[in-house]
C-alpha positions in Angstrom: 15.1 -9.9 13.9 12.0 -11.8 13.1 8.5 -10.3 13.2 5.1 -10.8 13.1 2.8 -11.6 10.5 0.3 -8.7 9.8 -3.1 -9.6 10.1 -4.7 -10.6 6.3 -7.5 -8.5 7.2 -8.4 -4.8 8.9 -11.3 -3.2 9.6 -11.7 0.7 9.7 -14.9 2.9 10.6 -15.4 3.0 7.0 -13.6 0.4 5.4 -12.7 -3.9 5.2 -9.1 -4.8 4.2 -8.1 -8.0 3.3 -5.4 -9.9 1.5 -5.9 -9.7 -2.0 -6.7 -13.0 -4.0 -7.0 -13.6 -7.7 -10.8 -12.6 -7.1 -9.4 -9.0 -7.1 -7.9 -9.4 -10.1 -10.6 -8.2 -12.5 -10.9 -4.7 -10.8 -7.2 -4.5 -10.2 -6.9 -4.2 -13.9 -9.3 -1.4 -14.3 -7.2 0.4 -11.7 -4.3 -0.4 -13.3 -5.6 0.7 -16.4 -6.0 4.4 -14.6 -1.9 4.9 -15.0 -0.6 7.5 -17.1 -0.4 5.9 -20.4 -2.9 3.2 -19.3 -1.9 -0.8 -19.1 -1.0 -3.2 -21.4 -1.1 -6.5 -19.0 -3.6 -9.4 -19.6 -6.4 -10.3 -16.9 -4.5 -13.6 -16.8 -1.4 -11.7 -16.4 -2.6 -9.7 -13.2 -4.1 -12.9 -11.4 -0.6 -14.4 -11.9 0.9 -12.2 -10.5 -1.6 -11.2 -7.5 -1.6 -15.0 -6.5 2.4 -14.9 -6.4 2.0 -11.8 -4.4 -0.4 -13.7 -2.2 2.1 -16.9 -1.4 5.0 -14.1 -0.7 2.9 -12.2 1.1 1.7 -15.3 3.3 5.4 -16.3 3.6 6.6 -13.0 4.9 4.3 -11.9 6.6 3.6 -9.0 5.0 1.4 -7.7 1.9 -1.2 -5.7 0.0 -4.9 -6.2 1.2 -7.8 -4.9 -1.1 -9.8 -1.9 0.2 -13.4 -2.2 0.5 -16.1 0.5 1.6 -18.0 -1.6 4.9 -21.4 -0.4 3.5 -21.4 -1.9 -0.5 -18.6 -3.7 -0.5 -17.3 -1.7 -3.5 -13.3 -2.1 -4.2 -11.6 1.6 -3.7 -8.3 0.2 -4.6 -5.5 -1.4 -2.1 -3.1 -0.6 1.1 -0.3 -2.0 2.4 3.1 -3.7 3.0 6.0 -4.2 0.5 9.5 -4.7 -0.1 9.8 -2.4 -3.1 13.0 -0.8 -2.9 13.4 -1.4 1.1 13.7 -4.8 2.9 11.7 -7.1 4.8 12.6 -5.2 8.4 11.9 -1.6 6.8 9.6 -2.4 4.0 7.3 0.1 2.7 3.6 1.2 2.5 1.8 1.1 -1.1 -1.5 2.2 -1.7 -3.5 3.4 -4.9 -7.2 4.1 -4.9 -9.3 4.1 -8.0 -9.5 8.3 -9.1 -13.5 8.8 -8.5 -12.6 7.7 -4.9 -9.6 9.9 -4.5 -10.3 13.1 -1.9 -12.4 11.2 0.4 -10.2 10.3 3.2 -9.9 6.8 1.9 -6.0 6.5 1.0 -6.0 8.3 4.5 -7.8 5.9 6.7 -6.7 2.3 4.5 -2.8 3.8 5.5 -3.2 4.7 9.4 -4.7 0.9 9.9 -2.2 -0.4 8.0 0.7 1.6 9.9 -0.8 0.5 13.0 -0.7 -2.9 12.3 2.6 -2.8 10.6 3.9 -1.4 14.1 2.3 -4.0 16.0 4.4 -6.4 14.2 7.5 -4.9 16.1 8.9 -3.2 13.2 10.6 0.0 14.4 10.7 1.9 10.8 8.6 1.8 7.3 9.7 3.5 4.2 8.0 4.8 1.5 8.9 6.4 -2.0 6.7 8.4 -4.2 7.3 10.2 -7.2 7.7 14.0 -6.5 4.9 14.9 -8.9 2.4 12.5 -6.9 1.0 15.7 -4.4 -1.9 13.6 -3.2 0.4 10.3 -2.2 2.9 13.2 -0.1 -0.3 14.4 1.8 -1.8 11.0 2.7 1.6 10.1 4.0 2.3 13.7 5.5 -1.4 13.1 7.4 0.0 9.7 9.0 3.4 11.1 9.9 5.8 10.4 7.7 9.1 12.8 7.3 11.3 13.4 4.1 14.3 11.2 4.3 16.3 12.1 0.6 15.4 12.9 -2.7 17.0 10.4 -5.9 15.6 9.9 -9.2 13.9 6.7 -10.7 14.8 4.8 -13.7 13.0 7.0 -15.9 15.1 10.1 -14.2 12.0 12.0 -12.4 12.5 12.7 -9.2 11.8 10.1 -6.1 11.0 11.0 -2.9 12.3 8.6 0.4 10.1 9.0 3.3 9.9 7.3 6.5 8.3 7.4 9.6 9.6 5.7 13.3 7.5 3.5 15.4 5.2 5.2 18.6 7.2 5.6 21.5 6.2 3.5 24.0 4.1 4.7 26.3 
C-alpha cells in the first residue's frame, strides 16, 4: 500500500516542527551528548548523517522534524517517524527532548501532532520500542494511547518494550 508523505512541518499551541537539516546538527550533538555514557561522534559526523536522514526521509515520506518552542525558537529536541526495527507501513515514533526540557508536556504534545499526522497519511498502525528502564518515554506514549504489544531484549540484553497503537476509527 502506498501512503502519503507526512508534512515536513507541524505546528502545535506551543511548538514548530520541521524536518531536520544539517542546521540542526550543532544542537543535535549536545543532545546526543546527554546519553548515558555521553557521545563520541564528530559535528561532521552528525550533519552526515542528519542530511542522509533528510534525503530518506524526503524519499519515504516519512522522518524526524526538530522541535522548537513557537515563542524563542529554542530547539527542545525532535519527534517523529522511523523505520527502526518496524517497516515503512508500521514504522515507529522516536522522540528525545534535551533533559532541562523534560516534564513539561513537550515529548507529549511534539508526539500527538506527530501521530495525527502519521494517521493522516493512511497508515492503520505505528510501533514503538523503548527500553523498559526509560519510565518517562512509557508515559508520553501511554498519554497518546499506545498499548504493550511484547517484551524482547536489545543487543545489549536489557529489556525492550514493543508498543503500538491502531489508527482512530472512523467516524
Amino acid at each position: 500500500m502506498r501512503y502519503a508523505a507526512m508534512p515536513t512541518s507541524l505546528s502545535t499551541a506551543r511548538l514548530n516542527m520541521k524536518l531536520r537539516d544539517v542546521g540542526d546538527a550543532e544542537w543535535n550533538l549536545a543532545l546526543l551528548g546527554e546519553h548515558d555514557g555521553g557521545v563520541t561522534e564528530s559535528l561532521q559526523s552528525v550533519r552526515g548523517r542528519m542530511a542522509a536522514q533528510r534525503i530518506l526521509a524526503e524519499q519515504n515520506g516519512i522522518g524526524l522534524l526538530a522541535i522548537r518552542r513557537r515563542t524563542d525558537d529554542e530547539p527542545l529536541g525532535y519527534c517523529g517517524l522511523i523505520v527502526g526495527r518496524c517497516t515503512l507501513d508500521e514504522p515507529e515514533i522516536a522522540y528525545e527532548i534535551f533533559k532541562r526540557f523534560h516534564s513539561q508536556g513537550y515529548a507529549t504534545e511534539a508526539a500527538r501532532a506527530v501521530m495525527d499526522a502519521a494517521f493522516a497519511t493512511g497508515r492503520r498502525r505505528i510501533w514503538s520500542t523503548v527500553g523498559a528502564w526509560n519510565t518517562p518515554s512509557l508515559r508520553v506514549l501511554e498519554k497518546i494511547g499506545f498499548e504493550r504489544h511484547h517484551e524482547t531484549v536489545d543487543h545489549r540484553g536489557r529489556p525492550l518494550i514493543y508498543l503500538v497503537r491502531q489508527a482512530p476509527s472512523p467516524s
